[in-house]
Backbone atoms as SQL, in Angstrom:
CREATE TABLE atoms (id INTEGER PRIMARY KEY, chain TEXT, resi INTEGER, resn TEXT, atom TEXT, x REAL, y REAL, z REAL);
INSERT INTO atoms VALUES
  (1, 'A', 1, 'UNK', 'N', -6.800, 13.324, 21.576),
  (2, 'A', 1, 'UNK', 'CA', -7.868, 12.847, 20.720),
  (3, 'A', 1, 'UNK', 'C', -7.258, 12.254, 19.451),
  (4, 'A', 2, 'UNK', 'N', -7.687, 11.395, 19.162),
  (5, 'A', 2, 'UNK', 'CA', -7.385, 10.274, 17.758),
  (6, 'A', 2, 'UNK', 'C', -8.711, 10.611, 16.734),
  (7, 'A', 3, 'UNK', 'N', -8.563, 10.794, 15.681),
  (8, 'A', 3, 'UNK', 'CA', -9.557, 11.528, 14.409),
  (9, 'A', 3, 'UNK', 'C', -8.939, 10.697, 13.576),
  (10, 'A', 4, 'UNK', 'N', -9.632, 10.158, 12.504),
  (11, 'A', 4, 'UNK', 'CA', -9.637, 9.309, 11.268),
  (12, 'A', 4, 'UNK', 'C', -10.734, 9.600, 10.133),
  (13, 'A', 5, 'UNK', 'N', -9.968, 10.332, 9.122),
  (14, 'A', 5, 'UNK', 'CA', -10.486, 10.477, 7.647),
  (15, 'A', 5, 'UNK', 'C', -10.479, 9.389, 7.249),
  (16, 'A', 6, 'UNK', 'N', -11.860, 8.764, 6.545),
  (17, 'A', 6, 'UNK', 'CA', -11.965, 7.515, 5.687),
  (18, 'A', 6, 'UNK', 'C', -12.117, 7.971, 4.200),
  (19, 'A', 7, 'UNK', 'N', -11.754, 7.731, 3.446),
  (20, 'A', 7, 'UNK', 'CA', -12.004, 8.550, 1.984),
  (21, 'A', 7, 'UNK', 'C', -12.121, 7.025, 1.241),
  (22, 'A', 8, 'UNK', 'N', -13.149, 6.881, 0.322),
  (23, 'A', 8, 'UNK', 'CA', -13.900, 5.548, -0.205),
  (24, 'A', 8, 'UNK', 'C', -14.027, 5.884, -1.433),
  (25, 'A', 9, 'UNK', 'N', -14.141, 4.736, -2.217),
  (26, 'A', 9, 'UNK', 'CA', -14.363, 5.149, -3.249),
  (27, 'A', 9, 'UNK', 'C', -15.798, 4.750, -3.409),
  (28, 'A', 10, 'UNK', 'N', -16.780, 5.172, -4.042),
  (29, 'A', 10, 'UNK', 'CA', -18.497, 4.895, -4.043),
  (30, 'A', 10, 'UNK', 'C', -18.368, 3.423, -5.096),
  (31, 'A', 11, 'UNK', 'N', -19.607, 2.651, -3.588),
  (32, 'A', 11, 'UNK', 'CA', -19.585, 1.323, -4.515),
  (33, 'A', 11, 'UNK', 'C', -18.817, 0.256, -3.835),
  (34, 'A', 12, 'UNK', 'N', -17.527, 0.557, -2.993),
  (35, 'A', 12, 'UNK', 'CA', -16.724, -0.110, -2.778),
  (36, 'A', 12, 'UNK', 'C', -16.254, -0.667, -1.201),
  (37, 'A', 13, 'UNK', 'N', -16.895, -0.049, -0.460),
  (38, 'A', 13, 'UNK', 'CA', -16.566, 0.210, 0.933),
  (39, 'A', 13, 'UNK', 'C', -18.070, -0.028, 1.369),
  (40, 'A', 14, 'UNK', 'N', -18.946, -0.748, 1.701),
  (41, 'A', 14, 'UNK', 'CA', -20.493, -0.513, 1.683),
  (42, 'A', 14, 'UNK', 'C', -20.680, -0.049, 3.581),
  (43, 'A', 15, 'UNK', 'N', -22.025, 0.682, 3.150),
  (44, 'A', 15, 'UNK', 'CA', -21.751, 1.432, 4.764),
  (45, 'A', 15, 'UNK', 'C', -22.180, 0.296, 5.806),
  (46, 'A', 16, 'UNK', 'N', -22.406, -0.613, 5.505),
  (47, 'A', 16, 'UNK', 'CA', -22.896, -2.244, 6.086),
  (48, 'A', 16, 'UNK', 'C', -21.550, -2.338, 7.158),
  (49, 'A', 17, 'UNK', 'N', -20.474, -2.065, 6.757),
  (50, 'A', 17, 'UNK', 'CA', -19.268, -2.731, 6.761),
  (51, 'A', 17, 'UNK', 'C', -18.445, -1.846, 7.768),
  (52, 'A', 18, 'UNK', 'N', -19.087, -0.245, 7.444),
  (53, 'A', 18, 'UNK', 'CA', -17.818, 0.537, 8.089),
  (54, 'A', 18, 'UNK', 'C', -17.857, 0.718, 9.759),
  (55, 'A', 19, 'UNK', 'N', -19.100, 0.157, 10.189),
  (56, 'A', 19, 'UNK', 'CA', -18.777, 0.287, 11.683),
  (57, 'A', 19, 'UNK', 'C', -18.091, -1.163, 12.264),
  (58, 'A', 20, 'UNK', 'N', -17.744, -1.852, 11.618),
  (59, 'A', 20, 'UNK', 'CA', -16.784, -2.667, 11.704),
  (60, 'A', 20, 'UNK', 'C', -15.355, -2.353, 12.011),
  (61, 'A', 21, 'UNK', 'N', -15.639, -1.548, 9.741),
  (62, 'A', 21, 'UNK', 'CA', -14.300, -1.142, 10.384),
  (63, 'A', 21, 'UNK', 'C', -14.044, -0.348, 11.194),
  (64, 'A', 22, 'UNK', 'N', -14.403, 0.348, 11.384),
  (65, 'A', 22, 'UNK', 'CA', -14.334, 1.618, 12.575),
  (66, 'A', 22, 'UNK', 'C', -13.440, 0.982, 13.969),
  (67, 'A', 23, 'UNK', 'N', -14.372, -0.368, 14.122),
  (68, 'A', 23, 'UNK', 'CA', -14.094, -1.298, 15.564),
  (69, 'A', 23, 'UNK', 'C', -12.503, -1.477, 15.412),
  (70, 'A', 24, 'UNK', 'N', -12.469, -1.998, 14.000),
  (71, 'A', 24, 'UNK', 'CA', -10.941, -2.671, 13.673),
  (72, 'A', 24, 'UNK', 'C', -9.779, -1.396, 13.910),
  (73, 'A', 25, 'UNK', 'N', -10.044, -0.315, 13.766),
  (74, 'A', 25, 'UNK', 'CA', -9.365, 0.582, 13.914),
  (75, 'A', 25, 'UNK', 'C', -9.110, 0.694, 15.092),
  (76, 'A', 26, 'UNK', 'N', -9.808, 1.117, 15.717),
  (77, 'A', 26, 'UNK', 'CA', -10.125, 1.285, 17.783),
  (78, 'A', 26, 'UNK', 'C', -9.070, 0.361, 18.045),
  (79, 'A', 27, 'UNK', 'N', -9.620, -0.669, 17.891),
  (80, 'A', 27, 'UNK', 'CA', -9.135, -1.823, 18.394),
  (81, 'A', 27, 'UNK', 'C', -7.318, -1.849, 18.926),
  (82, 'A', 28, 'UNK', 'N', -6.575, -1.710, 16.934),
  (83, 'A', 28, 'UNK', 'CA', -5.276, -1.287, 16.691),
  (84, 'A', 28, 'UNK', 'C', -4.842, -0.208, 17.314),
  (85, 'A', 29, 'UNK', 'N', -5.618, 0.983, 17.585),
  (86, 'A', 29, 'UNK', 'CA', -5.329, 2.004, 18.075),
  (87, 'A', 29, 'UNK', 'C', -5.074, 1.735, 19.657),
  (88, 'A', 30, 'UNK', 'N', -6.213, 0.931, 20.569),
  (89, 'A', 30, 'UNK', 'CA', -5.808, 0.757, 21.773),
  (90, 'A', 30, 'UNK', 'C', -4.512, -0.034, 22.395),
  (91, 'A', 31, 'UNK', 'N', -4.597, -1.309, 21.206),
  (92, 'A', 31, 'UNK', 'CA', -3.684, -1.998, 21.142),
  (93, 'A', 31, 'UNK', 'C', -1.829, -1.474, 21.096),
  (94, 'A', 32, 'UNK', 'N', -2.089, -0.802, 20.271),
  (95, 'A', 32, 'UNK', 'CA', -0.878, 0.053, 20.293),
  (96, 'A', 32, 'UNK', 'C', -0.030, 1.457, 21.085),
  (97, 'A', 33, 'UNK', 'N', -1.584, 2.246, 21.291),
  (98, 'A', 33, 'UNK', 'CA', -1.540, 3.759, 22.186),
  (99, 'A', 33, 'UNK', 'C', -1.750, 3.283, 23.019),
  (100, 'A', 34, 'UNK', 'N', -2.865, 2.898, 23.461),
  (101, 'A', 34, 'UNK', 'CA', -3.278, 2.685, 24.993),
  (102, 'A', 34, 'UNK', 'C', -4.710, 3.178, 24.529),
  (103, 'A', 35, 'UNK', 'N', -5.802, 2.732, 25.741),
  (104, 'A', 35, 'UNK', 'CA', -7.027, 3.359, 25.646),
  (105, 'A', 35, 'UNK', 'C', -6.580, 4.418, 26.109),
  (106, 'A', 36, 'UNK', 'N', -6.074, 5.224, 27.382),
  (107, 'A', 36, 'UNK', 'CA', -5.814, 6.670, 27.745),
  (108, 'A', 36, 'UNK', 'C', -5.576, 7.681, 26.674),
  (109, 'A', 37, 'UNK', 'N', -5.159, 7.353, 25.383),
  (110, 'A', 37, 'UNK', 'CA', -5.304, 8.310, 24.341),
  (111, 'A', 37, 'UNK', 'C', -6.878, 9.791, 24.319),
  (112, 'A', 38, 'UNK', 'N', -7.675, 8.736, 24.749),
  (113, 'A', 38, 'UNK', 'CA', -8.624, 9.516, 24.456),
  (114, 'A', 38, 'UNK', 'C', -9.795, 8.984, 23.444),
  (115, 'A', 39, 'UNK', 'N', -10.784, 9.556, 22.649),
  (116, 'A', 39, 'UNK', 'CA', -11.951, 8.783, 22.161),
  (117, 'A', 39, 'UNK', 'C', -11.005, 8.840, 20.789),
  (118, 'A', 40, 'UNK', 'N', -11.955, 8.461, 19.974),
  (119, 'A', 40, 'UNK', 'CA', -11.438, 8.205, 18.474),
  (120, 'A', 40, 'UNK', 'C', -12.611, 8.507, 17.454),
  (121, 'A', 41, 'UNK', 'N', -12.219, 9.733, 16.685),
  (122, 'A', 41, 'UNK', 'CA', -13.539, 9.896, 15.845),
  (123, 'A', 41, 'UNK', 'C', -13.131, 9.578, 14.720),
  (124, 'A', 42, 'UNK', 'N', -14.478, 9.487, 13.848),
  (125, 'A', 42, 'UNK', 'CA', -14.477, 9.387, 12.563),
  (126, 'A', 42, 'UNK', 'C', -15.209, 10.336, 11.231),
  (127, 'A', 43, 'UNK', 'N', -14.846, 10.094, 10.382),
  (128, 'A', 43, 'UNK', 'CA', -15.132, 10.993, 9.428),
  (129, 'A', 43, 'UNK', 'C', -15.316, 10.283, 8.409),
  (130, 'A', 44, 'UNK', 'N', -16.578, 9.775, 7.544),
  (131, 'A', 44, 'UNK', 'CA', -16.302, 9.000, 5.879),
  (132, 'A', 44, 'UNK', 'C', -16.710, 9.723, 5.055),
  (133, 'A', 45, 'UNK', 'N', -15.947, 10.134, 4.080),
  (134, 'A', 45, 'UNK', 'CA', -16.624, 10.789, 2.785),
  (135, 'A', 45, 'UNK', 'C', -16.215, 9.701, 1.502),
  (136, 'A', 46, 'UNK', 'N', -17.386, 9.878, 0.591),
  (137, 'A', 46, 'UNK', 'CA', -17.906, 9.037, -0.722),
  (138, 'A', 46, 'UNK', 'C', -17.203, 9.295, -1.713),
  (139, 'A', 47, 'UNK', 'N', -16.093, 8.778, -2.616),
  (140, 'A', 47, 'UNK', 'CA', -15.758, 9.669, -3.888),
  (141, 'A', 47, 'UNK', 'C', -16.772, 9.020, -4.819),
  (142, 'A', 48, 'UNK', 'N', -17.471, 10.155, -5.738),
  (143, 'A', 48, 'UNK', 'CA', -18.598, 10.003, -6.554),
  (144, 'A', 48, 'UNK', 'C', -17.855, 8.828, -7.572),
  (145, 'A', 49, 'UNK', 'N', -18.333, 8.158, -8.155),
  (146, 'A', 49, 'UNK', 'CA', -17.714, 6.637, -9.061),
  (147, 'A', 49, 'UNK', 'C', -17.690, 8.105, -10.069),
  (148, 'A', 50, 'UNK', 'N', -16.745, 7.234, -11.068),
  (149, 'A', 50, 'UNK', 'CA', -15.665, 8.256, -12.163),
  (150, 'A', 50, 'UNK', 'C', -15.257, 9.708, -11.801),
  (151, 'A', 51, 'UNK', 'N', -14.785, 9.843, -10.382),
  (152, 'A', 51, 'UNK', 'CA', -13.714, 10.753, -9.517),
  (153, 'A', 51, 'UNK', 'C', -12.644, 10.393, -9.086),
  (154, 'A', 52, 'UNK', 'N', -12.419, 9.113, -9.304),
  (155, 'A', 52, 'UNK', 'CA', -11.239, 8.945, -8.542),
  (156, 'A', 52, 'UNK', 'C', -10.851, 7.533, -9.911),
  (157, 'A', 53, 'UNK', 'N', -8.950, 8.287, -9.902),
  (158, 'A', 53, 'UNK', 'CA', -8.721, 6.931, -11.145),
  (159, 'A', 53, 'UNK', 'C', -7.397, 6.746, -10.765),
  (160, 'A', 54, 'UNK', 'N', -6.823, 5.538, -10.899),
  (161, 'A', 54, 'UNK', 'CA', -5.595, 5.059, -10.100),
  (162, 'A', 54, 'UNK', 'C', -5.315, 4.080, -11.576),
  (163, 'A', 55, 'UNK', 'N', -4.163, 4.275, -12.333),
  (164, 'A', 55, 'UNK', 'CA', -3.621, 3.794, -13.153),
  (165, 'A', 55, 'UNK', 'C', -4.373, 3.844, -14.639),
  (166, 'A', 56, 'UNK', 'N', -5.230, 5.206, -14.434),
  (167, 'A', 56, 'UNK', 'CA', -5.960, 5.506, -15.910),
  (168, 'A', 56, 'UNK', 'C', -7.120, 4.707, -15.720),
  (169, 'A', 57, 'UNK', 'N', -7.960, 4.050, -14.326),
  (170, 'A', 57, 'UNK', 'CA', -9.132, 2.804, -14.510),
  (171, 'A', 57, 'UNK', 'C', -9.682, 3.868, -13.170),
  (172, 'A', 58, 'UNK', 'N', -10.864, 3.281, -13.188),
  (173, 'A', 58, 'UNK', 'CA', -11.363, 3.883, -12.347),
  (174, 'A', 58, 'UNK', 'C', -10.988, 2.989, -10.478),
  (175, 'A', 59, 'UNK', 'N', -10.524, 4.003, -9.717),
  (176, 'A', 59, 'UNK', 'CA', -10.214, 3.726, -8.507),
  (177, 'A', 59, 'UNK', 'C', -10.860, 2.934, -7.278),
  (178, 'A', 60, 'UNK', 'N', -10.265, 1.597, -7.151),
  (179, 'A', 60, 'UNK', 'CA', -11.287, 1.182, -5.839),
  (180, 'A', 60, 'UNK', 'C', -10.337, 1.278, -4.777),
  (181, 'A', 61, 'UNK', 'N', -9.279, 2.415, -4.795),
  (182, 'A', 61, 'UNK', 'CA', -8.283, 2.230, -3.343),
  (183, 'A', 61, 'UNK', 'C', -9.195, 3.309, -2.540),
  (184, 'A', 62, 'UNK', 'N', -8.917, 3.069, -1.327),
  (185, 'A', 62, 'UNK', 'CA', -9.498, 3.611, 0.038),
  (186, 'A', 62, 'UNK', 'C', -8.607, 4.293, 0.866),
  (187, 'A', 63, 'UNK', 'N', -8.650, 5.456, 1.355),
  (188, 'A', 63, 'UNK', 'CA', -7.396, 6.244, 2.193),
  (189, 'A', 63, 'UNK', 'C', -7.874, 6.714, 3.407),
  (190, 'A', 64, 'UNK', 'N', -7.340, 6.350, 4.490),
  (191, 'A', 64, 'UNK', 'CA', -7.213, 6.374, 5.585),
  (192, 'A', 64, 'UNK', 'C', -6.549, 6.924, 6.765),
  (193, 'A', 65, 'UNK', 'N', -6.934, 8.309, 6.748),
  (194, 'A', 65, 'UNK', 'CA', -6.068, 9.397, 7.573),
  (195, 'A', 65, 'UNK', 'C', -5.656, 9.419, 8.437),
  (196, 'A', 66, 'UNK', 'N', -5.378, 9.132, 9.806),
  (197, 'A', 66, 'UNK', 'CA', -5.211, 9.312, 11.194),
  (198, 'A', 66, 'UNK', 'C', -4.266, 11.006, 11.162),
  (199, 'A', 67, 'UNK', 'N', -5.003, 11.352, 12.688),
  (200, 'A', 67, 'UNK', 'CA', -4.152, 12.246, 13.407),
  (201, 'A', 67, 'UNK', 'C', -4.030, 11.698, 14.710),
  (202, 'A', 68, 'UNK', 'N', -2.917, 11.203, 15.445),
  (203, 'A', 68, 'UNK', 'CA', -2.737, 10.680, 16.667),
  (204, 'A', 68, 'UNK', 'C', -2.038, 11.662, 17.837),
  (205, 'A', 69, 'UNK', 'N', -2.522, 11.784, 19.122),
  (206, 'A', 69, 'UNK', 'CA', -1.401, 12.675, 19.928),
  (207, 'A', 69, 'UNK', 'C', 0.078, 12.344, 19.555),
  (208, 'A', 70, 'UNK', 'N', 0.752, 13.777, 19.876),
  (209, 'A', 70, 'UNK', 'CA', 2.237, 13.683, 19.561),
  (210, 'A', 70, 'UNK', 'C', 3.180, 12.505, 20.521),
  (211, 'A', 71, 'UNK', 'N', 4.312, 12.264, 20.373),
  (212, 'A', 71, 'UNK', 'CA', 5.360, 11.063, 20.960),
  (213, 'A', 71, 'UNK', 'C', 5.371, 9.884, 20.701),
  (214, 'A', 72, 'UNK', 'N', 4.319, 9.347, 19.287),
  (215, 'A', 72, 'UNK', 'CA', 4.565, 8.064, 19.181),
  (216, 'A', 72, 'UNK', 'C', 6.063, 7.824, 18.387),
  (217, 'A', 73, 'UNK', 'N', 6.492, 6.614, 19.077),
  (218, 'A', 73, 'UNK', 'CA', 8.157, 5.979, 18.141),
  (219, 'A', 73, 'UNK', 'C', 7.393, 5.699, 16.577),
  (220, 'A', 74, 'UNK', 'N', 8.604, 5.895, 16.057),
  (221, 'A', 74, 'UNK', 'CA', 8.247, 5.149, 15.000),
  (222, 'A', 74, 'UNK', 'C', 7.767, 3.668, 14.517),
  (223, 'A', 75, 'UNK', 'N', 8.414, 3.199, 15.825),
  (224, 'A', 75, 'UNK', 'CA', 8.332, 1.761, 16.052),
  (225, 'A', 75, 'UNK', 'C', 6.716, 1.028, 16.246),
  (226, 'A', 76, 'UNK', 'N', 6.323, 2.232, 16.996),
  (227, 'A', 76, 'UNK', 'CA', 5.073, 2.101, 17.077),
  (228, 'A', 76, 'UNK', 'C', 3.931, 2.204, 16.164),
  (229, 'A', 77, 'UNK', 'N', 4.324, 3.693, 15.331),
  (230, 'A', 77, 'UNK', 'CA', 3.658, 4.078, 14.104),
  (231, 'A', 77, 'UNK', 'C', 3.073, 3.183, 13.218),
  (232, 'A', 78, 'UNK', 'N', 4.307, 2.256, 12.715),
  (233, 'A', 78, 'UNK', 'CA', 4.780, 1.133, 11.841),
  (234, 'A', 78, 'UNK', 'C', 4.006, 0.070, 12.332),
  (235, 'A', 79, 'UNK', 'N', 3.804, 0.037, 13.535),
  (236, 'A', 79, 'UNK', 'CA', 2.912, -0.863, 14.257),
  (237, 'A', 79, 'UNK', 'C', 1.788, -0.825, 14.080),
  (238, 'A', 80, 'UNK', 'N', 1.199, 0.594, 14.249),
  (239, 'A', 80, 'UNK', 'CA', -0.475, 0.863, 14.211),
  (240, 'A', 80, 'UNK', 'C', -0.851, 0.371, 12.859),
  (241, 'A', 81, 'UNK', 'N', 0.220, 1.356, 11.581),
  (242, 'A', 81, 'UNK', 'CA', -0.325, 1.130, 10.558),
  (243, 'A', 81, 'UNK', 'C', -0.415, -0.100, 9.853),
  (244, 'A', 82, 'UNK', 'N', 0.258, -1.154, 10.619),
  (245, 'A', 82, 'UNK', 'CA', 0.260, -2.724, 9.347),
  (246, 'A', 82, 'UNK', 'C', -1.317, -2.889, 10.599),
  (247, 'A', 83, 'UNK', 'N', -1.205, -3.134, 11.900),
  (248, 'A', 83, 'UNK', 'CA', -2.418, -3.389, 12.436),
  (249, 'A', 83, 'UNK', 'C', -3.778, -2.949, 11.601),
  (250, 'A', 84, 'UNK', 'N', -3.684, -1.768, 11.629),
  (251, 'A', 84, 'UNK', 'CA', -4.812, -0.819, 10.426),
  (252, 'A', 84, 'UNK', 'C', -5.218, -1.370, 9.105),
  (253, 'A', 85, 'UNK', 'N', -4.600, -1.203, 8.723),
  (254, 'A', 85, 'UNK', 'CA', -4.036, -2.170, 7.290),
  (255, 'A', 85, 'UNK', 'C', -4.463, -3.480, 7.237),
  (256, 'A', 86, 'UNK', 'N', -4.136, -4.637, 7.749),
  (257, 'A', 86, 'UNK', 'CA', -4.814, -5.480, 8.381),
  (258, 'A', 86, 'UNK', 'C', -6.087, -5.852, 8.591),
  (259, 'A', 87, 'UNK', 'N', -6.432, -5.418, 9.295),
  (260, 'A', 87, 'UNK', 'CA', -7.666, -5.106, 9.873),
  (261, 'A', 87, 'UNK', 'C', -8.890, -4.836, 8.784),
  (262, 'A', 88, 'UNK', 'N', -8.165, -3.574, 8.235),
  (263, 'A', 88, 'UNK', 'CA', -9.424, -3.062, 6.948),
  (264, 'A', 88, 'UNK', 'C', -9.489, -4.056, 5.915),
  (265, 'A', 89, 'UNK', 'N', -7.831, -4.804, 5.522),
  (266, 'A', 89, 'UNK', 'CA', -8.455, -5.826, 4.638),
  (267, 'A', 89, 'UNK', 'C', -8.931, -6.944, 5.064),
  (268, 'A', 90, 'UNK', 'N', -9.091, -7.120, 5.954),
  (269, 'A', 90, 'UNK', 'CA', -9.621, -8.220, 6.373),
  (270, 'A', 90, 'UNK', 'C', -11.074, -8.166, 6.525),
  (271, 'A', 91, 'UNK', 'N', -11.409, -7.154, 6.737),
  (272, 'A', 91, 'UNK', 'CA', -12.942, -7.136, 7.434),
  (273, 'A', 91, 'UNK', 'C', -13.371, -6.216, 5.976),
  (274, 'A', 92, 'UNK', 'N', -13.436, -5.701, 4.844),
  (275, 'A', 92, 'UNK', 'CA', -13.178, -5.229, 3.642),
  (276, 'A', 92, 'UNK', 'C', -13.113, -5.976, 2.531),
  (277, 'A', 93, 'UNK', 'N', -12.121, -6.865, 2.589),
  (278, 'A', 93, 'UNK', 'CA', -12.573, -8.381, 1.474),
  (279, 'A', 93, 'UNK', 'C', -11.345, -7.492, 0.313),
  (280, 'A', 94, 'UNK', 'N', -10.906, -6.478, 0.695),
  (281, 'A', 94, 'UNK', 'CA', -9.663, -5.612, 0.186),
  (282, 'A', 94, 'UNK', 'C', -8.680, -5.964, -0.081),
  (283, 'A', 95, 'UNK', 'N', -7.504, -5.835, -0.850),
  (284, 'A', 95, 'UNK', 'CA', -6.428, -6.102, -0.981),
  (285, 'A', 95, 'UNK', 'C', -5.558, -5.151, 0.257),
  (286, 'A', 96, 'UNK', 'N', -3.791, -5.481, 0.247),
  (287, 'A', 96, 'UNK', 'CA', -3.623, -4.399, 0.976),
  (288, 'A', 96, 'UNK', 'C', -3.446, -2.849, 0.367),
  (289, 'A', 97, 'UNK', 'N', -3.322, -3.251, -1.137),
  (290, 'A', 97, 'UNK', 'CA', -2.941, -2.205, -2.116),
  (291, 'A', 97, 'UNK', 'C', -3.958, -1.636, -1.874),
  (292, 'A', 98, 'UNK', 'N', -4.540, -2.252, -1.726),
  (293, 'A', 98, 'UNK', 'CA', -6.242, -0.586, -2.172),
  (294, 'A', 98, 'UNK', 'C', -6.696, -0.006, -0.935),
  (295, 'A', 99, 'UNK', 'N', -5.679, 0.491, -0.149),
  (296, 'A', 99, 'UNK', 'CA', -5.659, 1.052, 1.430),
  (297, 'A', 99, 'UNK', 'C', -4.551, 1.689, 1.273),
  (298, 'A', 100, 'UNK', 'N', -4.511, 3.175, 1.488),
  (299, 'A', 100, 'UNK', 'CA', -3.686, 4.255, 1.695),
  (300, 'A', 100, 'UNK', 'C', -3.616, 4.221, 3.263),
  (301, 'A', 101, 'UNK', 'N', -3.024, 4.202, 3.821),
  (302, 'A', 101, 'UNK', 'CA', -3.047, 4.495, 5.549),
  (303, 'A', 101, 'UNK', 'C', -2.189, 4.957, 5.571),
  (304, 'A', 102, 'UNK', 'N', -2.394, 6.522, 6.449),
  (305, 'A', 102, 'UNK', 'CA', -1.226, 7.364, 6.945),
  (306, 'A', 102, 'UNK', 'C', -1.616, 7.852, 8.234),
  (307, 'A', 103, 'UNK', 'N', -0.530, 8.087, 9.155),
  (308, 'A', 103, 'UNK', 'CA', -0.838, 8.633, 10.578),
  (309, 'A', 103, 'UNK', 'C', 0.003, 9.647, 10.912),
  (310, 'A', 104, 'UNK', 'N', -0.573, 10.838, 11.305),
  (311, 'A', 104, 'UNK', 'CA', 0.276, 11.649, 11.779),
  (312, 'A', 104, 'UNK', 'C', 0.386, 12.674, 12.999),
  (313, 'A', 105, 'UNK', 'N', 0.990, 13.260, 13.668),
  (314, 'A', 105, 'UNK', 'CA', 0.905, 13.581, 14.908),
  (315, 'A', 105, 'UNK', 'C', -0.157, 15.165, 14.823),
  (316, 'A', 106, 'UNK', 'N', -0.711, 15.214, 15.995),
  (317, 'A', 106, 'UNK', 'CA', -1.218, 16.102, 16.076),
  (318, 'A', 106, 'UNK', 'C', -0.969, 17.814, 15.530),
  (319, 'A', 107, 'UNK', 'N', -0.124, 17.409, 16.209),
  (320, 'A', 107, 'UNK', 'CA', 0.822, 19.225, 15.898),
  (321, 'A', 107, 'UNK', 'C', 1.451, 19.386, 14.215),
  (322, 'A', 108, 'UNK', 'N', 1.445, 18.797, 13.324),
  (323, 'A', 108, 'UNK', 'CA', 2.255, 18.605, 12.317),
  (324, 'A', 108, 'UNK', 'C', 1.206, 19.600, 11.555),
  (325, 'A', 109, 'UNK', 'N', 2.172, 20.531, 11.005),
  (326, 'A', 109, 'UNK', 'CA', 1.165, 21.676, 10.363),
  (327, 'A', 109, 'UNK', 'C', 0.506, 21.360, 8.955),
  (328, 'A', 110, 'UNK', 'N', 1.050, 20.661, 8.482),
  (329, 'A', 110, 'UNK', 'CA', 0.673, 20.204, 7.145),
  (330, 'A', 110, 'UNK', 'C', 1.446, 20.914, 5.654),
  (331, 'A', 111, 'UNK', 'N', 2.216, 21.968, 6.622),
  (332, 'A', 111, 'UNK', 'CA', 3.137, 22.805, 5.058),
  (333, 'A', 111, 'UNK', 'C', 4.057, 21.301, 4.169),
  (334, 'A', 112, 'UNK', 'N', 3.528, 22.260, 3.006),
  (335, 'A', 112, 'UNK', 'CA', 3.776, 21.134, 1.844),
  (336, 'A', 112, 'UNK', 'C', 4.579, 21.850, 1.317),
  (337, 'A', 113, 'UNK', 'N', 4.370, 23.451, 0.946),
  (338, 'A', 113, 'UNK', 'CA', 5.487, 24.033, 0.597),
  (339, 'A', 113, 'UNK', 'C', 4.590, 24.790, -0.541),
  (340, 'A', 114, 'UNK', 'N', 3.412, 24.605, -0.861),
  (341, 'A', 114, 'UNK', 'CA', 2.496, 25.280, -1.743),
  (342, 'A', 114, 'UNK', 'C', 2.306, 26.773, -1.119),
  (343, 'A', 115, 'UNK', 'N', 1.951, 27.669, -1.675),
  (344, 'A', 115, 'UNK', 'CA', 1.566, 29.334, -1.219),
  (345, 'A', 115, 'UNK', 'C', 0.075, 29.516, -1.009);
């Protein structure tokens, strides 16, 4: 299974738009995994406007989670994510700066090293 956190900033991402992007994602994802991966969900949450601030101004970047099954190359990774990337600014009207995209394998526990 393929899962994708969308994290937005309010105002900026209009929900007009996101089953688009949603498509644009799929899309990269099949393109790259294969459809046999499995379905692909989604998740969008809103950051309330003056919650989120990126260089002391208030934030219009957008972050974009993936968890993908384990064994992708890196080669591939690198692949999904400019596809991703891509994609959102394009269909977004976005820069590429204001897109966080990260992907990571299923199994990866998430220790950061915090207690």
């Amino acid at each position: 299974m393929i899962n994708f956190i969308c994290n937005v900033q309010e105002g900026c991402i209009p929900t007009s738009i996101r089953e688009n992007l949603e498509k644009g994602i799929i899309t990269a994802c099949h393109d790259v995994l294969g459809q046999e991966q499995g379905p692909i969900e989604f998740l969008w949450t809103e950051v309330p406007t003056g919650f989120g601030f990126r260089g002391g101004y208030p934030s219009t970047t957008s972050q974009v989670a993936g968890s993908i099954p384990d064994g992708c190359t890196q080669e591939k990774r690198e692949l999904l994510l400019r596809k991703i990337c891509d994609s959102w600014s394009s269909i977004s009207g976005t820069t590429e700066d204001e897109a966080i995209i990260s992907i990571r394998d299923e199994s990866w526990s998430g220790k950061t090293g915090y207690k």
